[in-house]
N, C-alpha and C positions, 0 to 999 in steps of 0.2 A: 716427830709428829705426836701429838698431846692427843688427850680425849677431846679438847672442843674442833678437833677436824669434824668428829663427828656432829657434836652443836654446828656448825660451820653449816655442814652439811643439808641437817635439818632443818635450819631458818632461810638458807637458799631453794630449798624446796617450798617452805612454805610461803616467800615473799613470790615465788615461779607463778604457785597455782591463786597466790589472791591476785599475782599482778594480771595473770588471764580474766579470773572473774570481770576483773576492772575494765576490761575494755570489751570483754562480749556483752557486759552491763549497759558501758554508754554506747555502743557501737558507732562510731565515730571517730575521728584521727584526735592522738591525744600526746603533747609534748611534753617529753621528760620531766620539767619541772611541776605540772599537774601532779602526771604519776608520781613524782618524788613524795610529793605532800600527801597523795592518797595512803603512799606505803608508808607514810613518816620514815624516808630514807633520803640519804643524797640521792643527789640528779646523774650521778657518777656512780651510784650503785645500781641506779636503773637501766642506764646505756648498759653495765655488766651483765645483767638479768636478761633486758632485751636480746641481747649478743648470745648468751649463753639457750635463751629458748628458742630463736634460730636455726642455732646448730640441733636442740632435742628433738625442733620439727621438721631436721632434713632428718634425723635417726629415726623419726616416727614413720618420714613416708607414705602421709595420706596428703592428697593434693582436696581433699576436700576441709583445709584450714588454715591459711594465708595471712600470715604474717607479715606486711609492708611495711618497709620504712622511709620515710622520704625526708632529707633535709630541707627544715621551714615548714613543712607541716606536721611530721612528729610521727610514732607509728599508729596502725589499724589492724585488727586482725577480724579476719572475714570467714565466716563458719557458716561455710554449706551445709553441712550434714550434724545436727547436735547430739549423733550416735557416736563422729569419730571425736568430737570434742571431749563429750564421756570418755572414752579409750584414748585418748591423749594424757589425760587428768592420771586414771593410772597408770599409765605409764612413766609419768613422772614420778609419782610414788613408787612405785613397784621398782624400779629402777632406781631412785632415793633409797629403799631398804637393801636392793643388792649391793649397793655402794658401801653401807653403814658395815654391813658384814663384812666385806674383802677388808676395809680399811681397820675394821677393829681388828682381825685378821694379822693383817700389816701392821699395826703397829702396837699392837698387845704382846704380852709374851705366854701364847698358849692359852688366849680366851676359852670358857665350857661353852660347853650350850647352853647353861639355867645362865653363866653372863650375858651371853650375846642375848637371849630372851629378855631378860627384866631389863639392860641397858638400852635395849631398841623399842621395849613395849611390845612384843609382836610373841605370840605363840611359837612354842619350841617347833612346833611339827607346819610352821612356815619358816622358823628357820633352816628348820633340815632343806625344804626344799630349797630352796633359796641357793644354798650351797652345792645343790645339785643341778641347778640353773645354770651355776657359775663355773662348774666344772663339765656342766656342756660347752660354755660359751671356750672355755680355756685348755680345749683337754687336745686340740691339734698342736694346742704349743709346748707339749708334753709337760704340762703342770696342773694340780689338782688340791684342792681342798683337804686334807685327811683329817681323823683322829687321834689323838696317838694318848690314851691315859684320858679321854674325855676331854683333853685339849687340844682345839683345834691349830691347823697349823700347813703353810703352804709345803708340798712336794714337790722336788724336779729337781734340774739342776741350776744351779742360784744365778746363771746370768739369763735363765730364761723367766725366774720370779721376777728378776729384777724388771725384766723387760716387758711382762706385765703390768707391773706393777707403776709403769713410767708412763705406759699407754695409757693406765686407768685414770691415774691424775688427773694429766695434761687434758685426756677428754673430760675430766667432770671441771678442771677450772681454767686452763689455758693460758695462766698467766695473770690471771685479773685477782686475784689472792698466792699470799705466801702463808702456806700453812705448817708450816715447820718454825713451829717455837723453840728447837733447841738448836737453831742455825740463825745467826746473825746476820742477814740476808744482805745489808747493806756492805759488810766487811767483805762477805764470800764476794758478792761480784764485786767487789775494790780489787779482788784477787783474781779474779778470773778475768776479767781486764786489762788488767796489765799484765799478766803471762801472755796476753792472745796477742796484744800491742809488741810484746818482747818477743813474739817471734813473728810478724807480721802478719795476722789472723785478723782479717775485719770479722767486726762483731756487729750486730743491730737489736737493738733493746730485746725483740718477742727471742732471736735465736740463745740471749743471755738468758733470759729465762728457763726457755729449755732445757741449757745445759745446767741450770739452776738446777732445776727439778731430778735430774737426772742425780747430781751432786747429792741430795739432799736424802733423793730414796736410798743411794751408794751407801752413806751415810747409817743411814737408817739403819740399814739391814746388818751393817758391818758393827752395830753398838750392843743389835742385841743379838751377835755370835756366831752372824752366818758369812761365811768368808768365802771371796769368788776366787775360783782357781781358773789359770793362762792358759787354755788350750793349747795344743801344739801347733795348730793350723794358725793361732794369732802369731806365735813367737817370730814369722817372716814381718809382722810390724813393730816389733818390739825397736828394733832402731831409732825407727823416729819419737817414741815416746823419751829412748837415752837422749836423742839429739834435742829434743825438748827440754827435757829436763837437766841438759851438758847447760842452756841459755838461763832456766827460769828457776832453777831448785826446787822445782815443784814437789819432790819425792819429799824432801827434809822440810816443805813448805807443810806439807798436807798431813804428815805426822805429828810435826809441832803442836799445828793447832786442830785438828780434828782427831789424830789418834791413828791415821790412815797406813796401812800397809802398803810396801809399793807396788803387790798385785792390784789391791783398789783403785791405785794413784792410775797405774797401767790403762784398766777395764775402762775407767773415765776417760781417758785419754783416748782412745779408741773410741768411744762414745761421740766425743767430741770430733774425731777426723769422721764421723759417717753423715755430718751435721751437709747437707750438698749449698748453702750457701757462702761457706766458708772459702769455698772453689772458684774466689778468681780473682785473677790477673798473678797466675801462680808464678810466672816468672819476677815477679816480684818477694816473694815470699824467702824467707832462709833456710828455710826447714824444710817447709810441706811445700817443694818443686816439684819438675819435673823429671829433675836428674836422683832426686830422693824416691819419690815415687813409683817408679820405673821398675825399681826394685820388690816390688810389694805383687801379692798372687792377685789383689783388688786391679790393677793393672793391665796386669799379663789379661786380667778378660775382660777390661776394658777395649784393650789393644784387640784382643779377638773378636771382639761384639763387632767393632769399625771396620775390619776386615769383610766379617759376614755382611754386615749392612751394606759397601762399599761393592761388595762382591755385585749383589741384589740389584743396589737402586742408582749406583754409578757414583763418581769421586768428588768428595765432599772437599768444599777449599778449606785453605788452612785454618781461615779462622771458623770455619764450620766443625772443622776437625776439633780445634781446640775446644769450642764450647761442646759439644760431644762427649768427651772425654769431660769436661769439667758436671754434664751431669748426668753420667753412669760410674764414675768410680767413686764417689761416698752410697750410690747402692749398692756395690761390691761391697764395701767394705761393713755396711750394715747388714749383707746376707752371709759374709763371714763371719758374722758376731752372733748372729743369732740363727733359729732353725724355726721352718714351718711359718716364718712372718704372715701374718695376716693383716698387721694394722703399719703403716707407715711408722718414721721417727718420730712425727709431732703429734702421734695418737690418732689420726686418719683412718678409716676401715679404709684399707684398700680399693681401687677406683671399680667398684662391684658392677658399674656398668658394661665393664668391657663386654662381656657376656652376651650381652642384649647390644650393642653396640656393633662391635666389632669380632662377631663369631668366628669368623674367616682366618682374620688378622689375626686373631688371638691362636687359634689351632697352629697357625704358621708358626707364631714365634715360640710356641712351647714344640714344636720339633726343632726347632732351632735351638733349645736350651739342651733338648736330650742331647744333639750332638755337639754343642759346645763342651758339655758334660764328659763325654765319651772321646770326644780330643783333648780335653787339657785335665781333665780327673780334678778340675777344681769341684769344691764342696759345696761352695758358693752357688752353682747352678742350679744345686738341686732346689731353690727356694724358688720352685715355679709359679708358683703363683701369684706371688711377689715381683719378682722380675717381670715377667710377663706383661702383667698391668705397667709397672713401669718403662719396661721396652716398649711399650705404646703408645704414653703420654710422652717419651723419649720423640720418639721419631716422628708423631704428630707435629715436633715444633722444626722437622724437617722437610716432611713432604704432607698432603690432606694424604689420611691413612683410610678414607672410606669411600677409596677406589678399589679395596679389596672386596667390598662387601658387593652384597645383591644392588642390581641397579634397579631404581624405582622409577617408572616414566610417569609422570604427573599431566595432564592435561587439563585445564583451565579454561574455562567459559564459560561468561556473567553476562548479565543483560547492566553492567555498571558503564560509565566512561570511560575512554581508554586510559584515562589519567588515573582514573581508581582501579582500574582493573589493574595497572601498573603497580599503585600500591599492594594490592592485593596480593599481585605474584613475588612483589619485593619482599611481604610480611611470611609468605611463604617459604621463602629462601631463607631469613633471618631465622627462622625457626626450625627449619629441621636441615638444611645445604651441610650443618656443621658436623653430624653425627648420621644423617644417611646418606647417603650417595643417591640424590634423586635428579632426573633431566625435565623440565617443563618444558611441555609447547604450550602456543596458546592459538594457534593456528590446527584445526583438524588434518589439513591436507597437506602440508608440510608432517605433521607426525607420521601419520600415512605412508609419506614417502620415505621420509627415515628410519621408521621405529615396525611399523605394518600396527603392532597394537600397544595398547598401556595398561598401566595397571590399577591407577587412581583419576577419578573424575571429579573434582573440584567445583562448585557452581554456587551462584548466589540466586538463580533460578530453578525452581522443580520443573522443568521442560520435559515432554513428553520426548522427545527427541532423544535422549540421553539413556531410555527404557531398553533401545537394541545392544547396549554395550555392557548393559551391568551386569550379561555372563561372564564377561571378561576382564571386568575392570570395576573396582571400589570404587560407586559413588559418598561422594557428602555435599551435602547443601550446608553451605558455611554464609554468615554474615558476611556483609561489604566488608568491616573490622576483623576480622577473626577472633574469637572468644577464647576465654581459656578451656572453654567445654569443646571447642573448636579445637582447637589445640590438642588438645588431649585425646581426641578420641582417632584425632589422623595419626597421631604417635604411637598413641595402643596397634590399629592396625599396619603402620609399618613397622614397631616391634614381632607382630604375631607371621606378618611377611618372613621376616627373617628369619625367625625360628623355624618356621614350615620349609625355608627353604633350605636351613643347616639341616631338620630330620629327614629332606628327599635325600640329601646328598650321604646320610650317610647309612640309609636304607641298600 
């Protein structure tokens, strides 16, 4: 990686904040090929752009700025409030200058501070912060920013830089640029293709990528002197990287032409088996089976997790079993690799809902991990918070997991038709059935009978009638449609339900 990642970087930021101007200007739906011609860009660098601000406005987290895209009409972006638009704006900055820093950082050898200043344009003493930002955001992964001689320069131990440094990427370009000028991008995956082919490894373009990126920071790091050493907790995988490279010659591949040691060759390789769409129809596979696998610590708590699960919610069939195991053992194998995960393998913050979500569940499966922990002394366990989230987007695709939470009784009653008032209770269901656990009646005397009381009161009329319940139970006067203001504000209070009811319980 050259200096123009950082140009890269810069012009991406600034085509971000004029392509916003652009459309809070004409506010109206605008297709690609407009926008192209506004930013004098392709129409293929704006679908990048669009895609890439997307993702800064689920990081941003204000719902007062909406972003649509719709095939045949083109996007819009809709700004409720022109305070968070402002605080959008820097945030892309501000977040553009943290980027500028890690990567000069990363790919400098020992940048000062009067470089990183006059190369970024930005005062020394927003640099300092800056780096002190970065070593908040970084410092659960045990790695940090230092000085060392005025020259800056990552601390920790080199597979967990690495694994920052793979997260920072992938979140700032995803694929949509290769910004490694001293890797031949089109050779490397000529190579990583047909290794994956020679040992039966489906590939799909975004997951080449990936291990692209991964390759390239490996790379990186290993040019300018910082060499990753084999845990001992890995060396129970080391077989299959031999039986890998017994097929593909990768060790004498990757030395030839990059210079690579075959602890790097290793590290990658392992990188590459944490990858969880690689994971199927393993009885096909030569290498990465199940009679290979079996062998590995990634396993052994796969095989425990099914157990526990199995134990709980009753006996999964075989081929439940198999897809199962096909996706909890590449996150073993990525919580053996690394420590303190926060962010998934493709640069994801971790599913930060669980929290607000799933309080219950989630308290569940982290006593679950203590005592997997405390039975089998794998290491792997202790990355609870990582697991956790993922034991729950796990088993969501096994049973609805938001039977563990608080139950919401909803009760419903409009002066609309019963055909709208259907839709109504259907738009209600689409929108929150999937992440709270709530029951609707729509009949009072029936709830009455089953329930005695509830907790939300739903109406499309302000009825005097409804005045003796609201000790008991959340009204909202909603639209026949439900709004997003609609939306939103029955989500805020069955998120605030939830909370009050984890802090009764653990009063």
């Amino acid at each position: 990686m050259e200096q123009n990642l950082i140009i890269s970087l810069e012009e991406n930021t600034e085509l971000k904040l004029t392509l916003l101007a652009i459309m809070r200007e004409n506010d109206t739906w605008l297709i690609g090929d407009e926008l192209g011609e506004k930013l004098n860009v392709p129409t293929k660098r704006v679908h990048t752009l669009i895609s890439s601000l997307l993702q800064d406005l689920m990081d941003f987290g204000s719902d007062q700025i909406q972003l649509t895209i719709l095939k045949g009409r083109g996007s819009y972006l809709q700004i409720d409030d022109p305070k968070e638009y402002v605080r959008f704006r820097q945030h892309l900055i501000e977040s553009s200058v943290t980027f500028q820093i890690i990567l000069a950082i990363a790919t400098n050898d020992g940048p000062t501070l009067g470089q990183l200043s006059v190369n970024h344009f930005v005062s020394e003493s927003l640099i300092r912060k800056r780096i002190h930002n970065v070593n908040q955001m970084i410092k659960k992964n045990e790695v940090k920013i230092v000085s060392r001689k005025n020259h800056y320069q990552f601390q920790g131990e080199e597979a967990q830089i690495r694994f920052i440094l793979n997260t920072i990427l992938w979140h700032l370009y995803r694929g949509s640029e290769w910004t490694f000028d001293t890797i031949d991008q089109k050779k490397l995956f000529q190579i990583l293709q047909e290794i994956c082919k020679t040992v039966n490894l489906p590939i799909k373009s975004l997951t080449l990528y990936e291990i692209g990126y991964s390759f390239a920071i490996n790379f990186t790091r290993a040019r300018q002197g910082y060499a990753i050493g084999i845990k001992p907790k890995w060396k129970a995988y080391l077989f299959l990287c031999e039986e890998i490279n017994r097929k593909t010659n990768i060790y004498q591949v990757f030395s030839d032409r990059y210079g690579l040691s075959r602890e790097e060759t290793i590290f990658f390789l392992l990188e590459i088996l944490s990858r969880s769409k690689l994971y199927r129809s393993l009885e096909e596979r030569t290498i990465v089976n199940q009679r290979n696998l079996n062998q590995t610590p990634a396993y052994m708590a796969s095989e425990r997790l099914l157990e526990k699960y199995e134990e709980v919610f009753g006996k999964l069939s075989e081929q439940k079993r198999q897809l199962f195991f096909d996706y909890t053992y590449p996150c073993h194998i990525y919580a053996d690799l690394f420590t303190n995960i926060v962010y998934t393998s493709a640069g994801y913050l971790m599913y930060s809902q669980t929290n607000n979500y799933f309080p219950n569940l989630k308290s569940k499966v982290k006593k679950l991990l203590r005592n997997l922990y405390q039975e089998t002394m794998l290491d792997l366990f202790l990355n609870k918070q990582y697991l956790a989230d993922k034991y729950i987007l796990i088993f969501s695709f096994f049973q609805p997991v938001i039977q563990y939470e608080k139950e919401h009784v909803i009760y419903v009653e409009t002066d609309l038709s019963e055909m709208l008032e259907q839709k109504l209770v259907s738009q209600i269901k689409k929108n929150f059935d999937q992440f709270f656990n709530i029951k609707i009646y729509t009949k009072l005397k029936t709830l009455k009978k089953h329930r005695g009381k509830f907790d939300v009161i739903i109406s499309t009329s302000a009825s005097p009638t409804f005045k003796k319940y609201t000790d008991q139970a959340q009204y909202f006067l909603v639209h026949p449609v439900l709004t997003r203001r609609d939306i939103q504000m029955i989500s805020d209070y069955l998120h605030l339900s939830l909370e009050n009811a984890k802090k009764g319980e653990s009063l």
